[in-house]
C-alpha positions, 0 to 999 in steps of 0.5 A, a space after each residue: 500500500 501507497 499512501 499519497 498526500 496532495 497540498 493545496 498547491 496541487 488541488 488548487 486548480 481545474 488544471 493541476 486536479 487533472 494531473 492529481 487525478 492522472 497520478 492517483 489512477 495510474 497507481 495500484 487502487 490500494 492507495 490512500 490519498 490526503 488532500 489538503 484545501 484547494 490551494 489558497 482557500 484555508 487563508 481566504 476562510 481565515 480571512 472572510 471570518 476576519 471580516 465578517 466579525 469587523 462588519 465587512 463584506 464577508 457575502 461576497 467573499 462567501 459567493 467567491 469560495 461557493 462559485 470555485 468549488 461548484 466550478 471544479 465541481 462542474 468541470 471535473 467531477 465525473 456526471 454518475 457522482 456529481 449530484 452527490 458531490 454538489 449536495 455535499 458541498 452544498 451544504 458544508 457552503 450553507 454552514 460556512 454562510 451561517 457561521 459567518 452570518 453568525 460571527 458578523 451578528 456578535 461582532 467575534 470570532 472564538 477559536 472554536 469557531 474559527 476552527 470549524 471554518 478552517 475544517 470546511 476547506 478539506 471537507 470541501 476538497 476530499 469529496 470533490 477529489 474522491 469524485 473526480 478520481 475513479 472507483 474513489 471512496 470517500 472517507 472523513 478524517 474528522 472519525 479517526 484523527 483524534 487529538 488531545 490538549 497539551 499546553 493549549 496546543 492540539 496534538 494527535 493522540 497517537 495510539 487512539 489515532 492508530 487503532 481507529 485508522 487501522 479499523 476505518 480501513 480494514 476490510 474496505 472495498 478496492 480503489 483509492 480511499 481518499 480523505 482530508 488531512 489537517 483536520 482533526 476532533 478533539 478525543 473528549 469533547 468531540 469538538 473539530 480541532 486541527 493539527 495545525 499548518 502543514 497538518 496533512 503531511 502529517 495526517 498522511 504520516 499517521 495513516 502511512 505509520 498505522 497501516 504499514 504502508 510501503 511508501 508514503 508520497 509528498 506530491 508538491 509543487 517543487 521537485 524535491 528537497 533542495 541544497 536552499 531555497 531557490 528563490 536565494 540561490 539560483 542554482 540550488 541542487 535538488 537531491 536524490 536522497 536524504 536520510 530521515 535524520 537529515 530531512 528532520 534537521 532542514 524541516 526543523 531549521 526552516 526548509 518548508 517542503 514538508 511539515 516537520 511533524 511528519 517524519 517521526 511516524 513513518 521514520 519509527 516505521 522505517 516508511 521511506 518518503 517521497 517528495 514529487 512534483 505534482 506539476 512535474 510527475 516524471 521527475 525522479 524528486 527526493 527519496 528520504 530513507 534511513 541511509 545516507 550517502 553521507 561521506 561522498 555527499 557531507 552536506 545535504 543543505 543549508 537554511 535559515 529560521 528568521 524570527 530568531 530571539 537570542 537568550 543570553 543569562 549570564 554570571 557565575 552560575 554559567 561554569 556550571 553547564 550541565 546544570 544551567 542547561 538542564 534546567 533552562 532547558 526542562 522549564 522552557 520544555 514542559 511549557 512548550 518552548 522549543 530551543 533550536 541551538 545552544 551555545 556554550 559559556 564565553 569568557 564572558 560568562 555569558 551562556 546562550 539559546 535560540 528560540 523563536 521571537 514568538 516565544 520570547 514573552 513566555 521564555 522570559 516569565 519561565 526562566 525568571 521564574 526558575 532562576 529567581 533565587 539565583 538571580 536575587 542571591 547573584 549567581 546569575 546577574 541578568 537574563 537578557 533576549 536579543 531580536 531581529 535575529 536568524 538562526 543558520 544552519 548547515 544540515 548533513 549526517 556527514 558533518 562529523 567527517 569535516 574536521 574545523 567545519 565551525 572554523 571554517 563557517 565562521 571564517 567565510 562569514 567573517 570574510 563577507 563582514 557579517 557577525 555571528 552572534 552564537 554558534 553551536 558547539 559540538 551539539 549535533 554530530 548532523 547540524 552546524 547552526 548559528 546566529 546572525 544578525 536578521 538583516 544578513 539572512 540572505 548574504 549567509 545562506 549565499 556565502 555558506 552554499 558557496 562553500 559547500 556546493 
């Protein structure tokens, strides 16, 4: 078994659902296929309800998302199940009218409601595409992708999740079975919630992972991953292979071609992933595995996480590594603060993280409050957030066979006038990370890919 995931990019267009459906028949009918919103649409019902509770004209926004999906519908949908499709469209459109006729009548838009309006978008979408597709069955993701709280955020209770997957699509009849990603119920009150943007990668994660699937396909509109984003280096690489490890480190440090959540299911699994291009099918794209070509290819990319905030804590309490690090590190943890590159102390007795600029109000309460009896007894004499920054990071599983890589990163941006603020010391045998000024985002991922490639 195939499981194939479509974005929104893919879905958007009469044209590109062609190609989708040439895709999808081609295959062997045991297929699962993800689909995400038609591409733009979950930002236009974000936006629309926006509207509609500042008293805007959300009617005739309303009319444009109704008039693309009937068109699709018209144009593609084969004419023995277009009543079907239409009728339940149809009514998903009559919901979302109500739904902002409602939040246009209080003037507000709650969060709950919020999300049952981005939900729409793929419960639009997968009866359109299971439509077009021949012999595709449709199934609705809201039954068997359950999440749970964990710090206010909404994330997929992975063992109820694998047991109500493997039951939808056990004993089910031959041909393509076809759902929406992203979407998702809370397991307690029932409620629609969401696995957040880049969800239906890992909604099609978790149904490759529960049903064991041979092979789990990203179709895209990009080839493949990338040596960097080629809208800053024009000649950027696609790669053939990349180990899980690898492709993990890139999502995680920025490269947007999959949902970095969407590794961890299929990689326990030993799922191999594909990234195709869905407006260029015959490309060979990446195969991310659990090999690497990693001494004949050290280096597999380089990319960049803007909104980079800088934590600096320094004082005597700093020499004391293990420590400092262990306890800033599990404080910003259990209240869901990720930290992406740590730096050892300097002469200074200054010792520093990165974590995003949005986390940087919640970090500073954290680690005031953990560090409160060194911070009046002296042990610490300040916590100090720098911003405006980015993170860089050089990804391969052959860096550990570079010997002075940090040495020579160092000097190559030193060479084109650009600070580093923080380098990673030793942590990752996979990433070299460090950080620079935001301003000189561009200017670092050009020099750093001039090194390598």
């Amino acid at each position: 078994m195939n499981v194939l995931k479509f974005g929104g990019t893919s879905v958007g267009t009469v044209e590109s659902l062609k190609n989708v459906k040439s895709i999808v028949e081609a295959l062997p009918t045991d297929t699962v296929v993800v689909v995400s919103a038609l591409g733009g649409l979950t930002d236009k019902l974000i936006a629309t309800a926006r509207m509609a509770a500042e008293g805007g004209d959300w009617k005739s926004e309303a009319d444009a998302i109704a008039d693309r999906h009937y068109n699709i519908i018209n144009e593609l949908v084969r004419e023995e199940r277009r009543n079907d499709v239409s009728s339940i469209v149809s009514s998903l459109i009559d919901e979302l009218r109500r739904t902002y006729e409602g939040i246009s009548l209080i003037g507000h838009l709650p969060e709950k409601t919020l999300n049952v309006i981005v939900s729409l978008g793929e419960r639009m979408s997968a009866p359109i595409v299971a439509g077009i597709i021949h012999n595709g069955h449709l199934h609705n993701s809201l039954d068997f992708i359950k999440t749970e709280k964990w710090f206010d955020k909404n994330i997929a209770d992975a063992v109820l999740t694998r047991d109500l997957i493997i039951k939808e699509f056990s004993n089910i009849e031959k041909g393509p079975h076809i759902t929406g990603g992203f979407i998702s119920q809370d397991r307690d009150s029932g409620e629609i919630t969401n696995l957040g943007r880049g969800g239906s990668d890992y909604t099609a994660a978790l149904i490759a992972a529960a049903l064991d699937a041979d092979m789990l396909d990203i179709w895209t509109d990009v080839d493949g991953f990338m040596t960097a984003d080629p809208r800053i280096i024009k000649d950027a690489r696609v790669l053939p292979t990349m180990s899980f490890i690898e492709s993990m480190e890139l999502c995680t440090f920025g490269a947007k071609v999959i949902y970095p959540p969407t590794i961890y299911p299929v990689f326990h699994k030993n799922i191999p992933i594909r990234i195709l291009n869905t407006f260029n099918p015959t490309a060979p794209g990446t195969l991310i595995s659990d090999s690497s070509d990693s001494k004949e290819f050290p280096v597999k990319g380089v990319t960049a996480v803007k909104n980079t905030c800088l934590v600096k804590m320094r004082g005597n309490l700093t020499e004391n590594v293990a420590q400092i690090n262990t306890r800033a590190y599990n404080a910003l943890a259990r209240n869901g603060v990720s930290v992406f590159l740590l730096a050892q102390p300097n002469e200074n007795h200054e010792f520093s993280f990165a974590i995003s600029s949005i986390d940087r109000q919640n970090a500073s309460r954290i680690l005031n409050e953990e560090f409160a009896p060194e911070l009046i007894d002296g042990a610490l004499d300040a916590i100090t957030f720098e911003e405006n920054l980015s993170t860089i990071a050089v990804v391969g599983e052959g860096l550990k066979y570079l010997k002075g890589l940090n040495g020579r990163l160092l000097n190559t941006l030193l060479r084109c006038g650009i600070k580093t603020l923080a380098c990673s010391e030793g942590n990752s045998d996979t990433t070299a990370s460090f950080v620079v000024e935001e301003k000189d985002t561009v200017e670092a991922i050009k020099a750093i890919h001039g090194l390598f490639f």
